[in-house]
N, C-alpha and C positions, 0 to 999 in steps of 0.2 A: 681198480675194481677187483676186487677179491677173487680168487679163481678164474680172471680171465688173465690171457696170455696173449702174444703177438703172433701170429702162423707165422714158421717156420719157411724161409722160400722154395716156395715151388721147383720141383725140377718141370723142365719146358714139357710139352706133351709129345711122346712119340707115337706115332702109327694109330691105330684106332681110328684114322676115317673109314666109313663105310660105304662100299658102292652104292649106286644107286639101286639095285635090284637087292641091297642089305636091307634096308630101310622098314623096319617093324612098324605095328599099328602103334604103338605109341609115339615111334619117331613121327608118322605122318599126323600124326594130332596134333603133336607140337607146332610143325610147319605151317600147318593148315591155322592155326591159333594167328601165328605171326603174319601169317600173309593177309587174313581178314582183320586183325587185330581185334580180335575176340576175347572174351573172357573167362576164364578156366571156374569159374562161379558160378557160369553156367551149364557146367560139363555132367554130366550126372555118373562118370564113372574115371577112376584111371586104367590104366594099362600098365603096369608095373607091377611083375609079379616076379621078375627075377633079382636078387639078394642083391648081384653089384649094380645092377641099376639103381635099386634103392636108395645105395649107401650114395651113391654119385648125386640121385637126384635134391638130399639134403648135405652133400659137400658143395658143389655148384651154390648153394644159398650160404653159403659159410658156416655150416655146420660142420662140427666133428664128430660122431656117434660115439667114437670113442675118449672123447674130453670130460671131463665128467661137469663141468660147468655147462658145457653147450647138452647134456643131458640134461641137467638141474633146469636150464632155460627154456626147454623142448617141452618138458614135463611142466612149469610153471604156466606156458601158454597153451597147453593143451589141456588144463585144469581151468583156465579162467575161459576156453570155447566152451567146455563143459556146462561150464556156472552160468554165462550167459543163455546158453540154450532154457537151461532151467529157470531163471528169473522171466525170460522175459518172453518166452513161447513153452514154458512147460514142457516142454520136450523129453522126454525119458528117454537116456543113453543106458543101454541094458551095462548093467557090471561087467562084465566078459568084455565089451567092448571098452569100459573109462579101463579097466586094467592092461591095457594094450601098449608098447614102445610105441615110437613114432612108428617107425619102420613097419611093425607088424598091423599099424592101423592102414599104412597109403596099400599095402600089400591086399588086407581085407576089404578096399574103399577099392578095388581092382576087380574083386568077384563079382555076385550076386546077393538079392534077397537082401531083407529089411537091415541087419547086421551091417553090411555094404554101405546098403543109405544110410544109417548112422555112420558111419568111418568118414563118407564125402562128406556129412554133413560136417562134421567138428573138424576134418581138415581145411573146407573153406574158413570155416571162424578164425583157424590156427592162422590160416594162411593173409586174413585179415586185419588179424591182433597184430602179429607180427610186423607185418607190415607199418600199421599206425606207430607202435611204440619205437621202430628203427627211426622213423619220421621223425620223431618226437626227443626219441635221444639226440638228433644233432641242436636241440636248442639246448641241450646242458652239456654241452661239452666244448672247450674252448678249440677249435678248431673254423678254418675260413675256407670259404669257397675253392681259393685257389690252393688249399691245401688237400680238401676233400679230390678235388679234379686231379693231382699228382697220381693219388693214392686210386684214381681207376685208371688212369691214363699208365701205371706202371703196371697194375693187373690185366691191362687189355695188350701193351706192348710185347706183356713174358707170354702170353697167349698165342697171339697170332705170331710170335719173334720163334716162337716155337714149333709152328705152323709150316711155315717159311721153310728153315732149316729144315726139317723135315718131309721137305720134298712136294707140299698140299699144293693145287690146284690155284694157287694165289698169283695172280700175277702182279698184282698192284695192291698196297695197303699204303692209306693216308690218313693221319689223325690231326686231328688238334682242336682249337678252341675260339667261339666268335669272338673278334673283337669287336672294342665299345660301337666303332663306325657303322660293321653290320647289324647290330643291335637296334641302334637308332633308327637306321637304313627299315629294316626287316617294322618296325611298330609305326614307323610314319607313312607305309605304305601300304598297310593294310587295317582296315577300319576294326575289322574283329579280331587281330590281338595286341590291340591298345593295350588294353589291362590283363591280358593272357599269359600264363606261363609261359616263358617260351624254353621250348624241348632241347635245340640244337646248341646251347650254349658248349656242349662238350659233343664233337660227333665224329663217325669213324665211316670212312669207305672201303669198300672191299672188293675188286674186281677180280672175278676168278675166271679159267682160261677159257671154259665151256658152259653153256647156259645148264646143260644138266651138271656142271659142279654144283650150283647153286644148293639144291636140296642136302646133299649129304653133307656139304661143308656150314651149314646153317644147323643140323641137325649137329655137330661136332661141336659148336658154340654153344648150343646149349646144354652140354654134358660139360664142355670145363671151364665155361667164361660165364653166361648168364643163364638165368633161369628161365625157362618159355614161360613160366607164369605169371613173372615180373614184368611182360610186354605190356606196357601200355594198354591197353582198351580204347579202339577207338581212333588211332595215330599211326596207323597201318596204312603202307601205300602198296597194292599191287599191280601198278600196270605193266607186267612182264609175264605172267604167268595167267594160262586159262584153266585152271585148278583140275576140275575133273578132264577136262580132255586130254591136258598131258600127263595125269595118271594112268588115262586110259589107253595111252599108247605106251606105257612102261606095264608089260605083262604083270611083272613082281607086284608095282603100284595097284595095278585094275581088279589084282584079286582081295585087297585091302578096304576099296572103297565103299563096297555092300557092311561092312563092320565102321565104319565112322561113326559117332555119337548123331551125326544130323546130315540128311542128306547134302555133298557138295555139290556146288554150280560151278558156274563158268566166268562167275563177273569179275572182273577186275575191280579194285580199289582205288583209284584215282583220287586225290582231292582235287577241289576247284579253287586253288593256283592260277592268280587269270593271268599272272606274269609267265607260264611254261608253255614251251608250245605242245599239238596238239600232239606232237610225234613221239615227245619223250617217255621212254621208258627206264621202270626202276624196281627195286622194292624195298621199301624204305621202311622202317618202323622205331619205335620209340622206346626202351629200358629203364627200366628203374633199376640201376643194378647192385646189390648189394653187393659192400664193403665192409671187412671186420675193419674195426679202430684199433689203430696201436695200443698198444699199454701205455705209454709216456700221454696222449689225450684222454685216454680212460679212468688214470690217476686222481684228473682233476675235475672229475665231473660231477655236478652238483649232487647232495644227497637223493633227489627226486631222481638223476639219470644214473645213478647207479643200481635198478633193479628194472633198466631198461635193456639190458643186455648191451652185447658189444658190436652189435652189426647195423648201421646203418646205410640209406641208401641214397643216390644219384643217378639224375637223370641224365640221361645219356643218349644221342639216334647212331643207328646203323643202317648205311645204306649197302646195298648188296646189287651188284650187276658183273653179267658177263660179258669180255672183250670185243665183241662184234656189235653187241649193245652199246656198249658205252664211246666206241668208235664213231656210232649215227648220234650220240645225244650229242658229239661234241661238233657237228657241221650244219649249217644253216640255217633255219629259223629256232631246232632245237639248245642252239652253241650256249653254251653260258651269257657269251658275252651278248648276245641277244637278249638275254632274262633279263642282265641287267641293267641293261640300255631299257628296258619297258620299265624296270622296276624304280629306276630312277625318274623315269619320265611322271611315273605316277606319283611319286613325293615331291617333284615341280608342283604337278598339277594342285596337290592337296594342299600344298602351302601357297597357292595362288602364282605363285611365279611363273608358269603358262597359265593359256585358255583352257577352260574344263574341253574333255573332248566329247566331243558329237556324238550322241549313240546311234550305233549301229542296228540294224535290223538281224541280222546276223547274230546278235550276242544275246538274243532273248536265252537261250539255255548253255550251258557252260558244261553239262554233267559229263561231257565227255572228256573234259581237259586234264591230261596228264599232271602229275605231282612238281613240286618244288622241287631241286635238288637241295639236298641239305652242304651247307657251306664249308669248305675242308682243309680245302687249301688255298694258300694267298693269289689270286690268280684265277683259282678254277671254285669260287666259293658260288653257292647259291643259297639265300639269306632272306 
């Protein structure tokens, strides 16, 4: 592809976590995004008014500001939010605002006043084009699954490998990939994703040494590994965290929360998992995470994916817990080995090889049942 190139490898990341009492209103928007698994399409403003954030916030999506292809790209999808605003809701982007960089529109999409709403409006679009035609590039480009999974599974390893060395709050990191058995396992025992994507095919765990690492080391991920706005919608698990009340015991956090785009509660996110017991805690969510493509798959990409740009993306989960947590998920009716001992029983049941079981009077409502764990390791997988 003409003007693209391969990035250069990263040097690992040093220092740049932030205490907890660091933590800015855009950091806490981020967080608060992933912990509800929310959507940034519905946000009516950013928070990013400082220059290196900016530049970070469009390197994290594999931009370079200063590449002049990922300009040319930037500018190509920021012309066709334009165009669509105008064909298809008439929308008038004042001049001042179509003549804007990236950079100086997320910055103006940060302020105030109608100029503002235009800036979020064509960033959502951007942020939507973008998205589709990455999608869209991996069907013209000769590359496989298990090639795509290398290529974040080596962008996640220099991340966190760099974390690590660096002294972060990590006590335990585990990656890897389902196999075919939990695959089958995971769709013959659940009625509703028969024919559902399924998310964990690539997933990553992360236990950090205190339940308040959590925040600032998730707020650290999405400055150099993913982007908070690539999270999923909707595939969010929060049952660890009671959002506003332990803001409101972190002084720094409590004076933040009167500035949020929408007032926060206190619920937790649970899905209804009827294989987890009730005890388990986590917080789990789901990425799409963009990937630049080498040059050597770029070469040979059909004439339609070559003015699809060079980033595509994968799905990918992260699950996040701290040491004292994940000590109680792994003892008694929470244990792994419990899930799977139900999760089996219930692919007996559904292939008739047991009796159906009795229902319970007890099971009339589920809504309080903690999450699945997502599957990680051979041994300690949940699937």
């Amino acid at each position: 592809m003409k003007g693209s190139s391969r990035p250069a490898p990263r040097p690992p990341p040093t220092g740049g976590l932030k205490k907890l009492d660091e933590l800015d209103l855009a950091d806490l928007e981020s967080i608060r995004l992933i912990l509800y698994g929310s959507s940034v399409i519905d946000w009516q403003r950013l928070d990013l008014t400082n220059e290196t954030d900016i530049r970070q916030f469009f390197a994290v999506q594999e931009f370079r500001l200063t590449d002049p292809y990922d300009r040319s790209r930037l500018e190509a999808i920021k012309v066709e939010a334009i165009d669509y605003l105008q064909r298809n809701f008439s929308f008038p982007i004042p001049s001042s605002v179509r003549r804007l960089r990236v950079e100086e529109l997320v910055k103006l999409a940060s302020g105030q006043g109608h100029k503002q709403l235009c800036a979020c409006t064509v960033l959502k679009c951007m942020h939507i084009i973008h998205h589709l035609e990455g999608r869209e590039l991996l069907m013209h480009v000769p590359i496989s699954d298990q090639e795509l999974f290398h290529l974040v599974e080596e962008k996640v390893y220099r991340v966190i490998g760099g974390m690590l060395a660096g002294g972060f709050p990590i006590v335990e990191f585990v990656g890897g990939r389902k196999n075919k058995d939990s695959l089958y396992t995971k769709l013959l025992s659940k009625q509703e994703t028969t024919a559902a994507q399924i998310y964990d095919k690539l997933r990553f765990r992360i236990v950090m040494r205190e339940k308040d690492d959590i925040f600032p080391v998730v707020q650290y991920l999405t400055q150099k590994l993913f982007p908070f706005n690539y999270v999923v919608p909707d595939q969010s698990i929060n049952s660890l965290f009671a959002f506003r009340a332990y803001c409101e015991d972190q002084p720094a956090l409590a004076k933040l929360l009167p500035q949020l785009q929408k007032s926060p509660d206190d619920e937790f996110r649970p899905n209804d998992n009827q294989f987890s017991a009730a005890t388990y805690r986590v917080v789990h969510f789901v990425v799409d995470m963009p990937i630049r493509l080498p040059d050597r798959v770029l070469r040979r990409a059909s004439e339609e994916g070559e003015r699809l740009g060079n980033v595509g993306f994968v799905i990918c989960e992260f699950q996040v817990v701290d040491r004292a947590t994940e000590a109680k998920n792994e003892t008694g009716d929470a244990s792994h080995a419990q899930y799977k001992e139900r999760q089996k029983v219930a692919v007996l049941r559904r292939l008739h090889l047991l009796p159906p079981e009795k229902p319970r009077r007890s099971d009339k409502s589920r809504s309080t049942i903690p999450p699945a764990r997502p599957s990680l390791t051979p041994g300690k997988r949940r699937s």
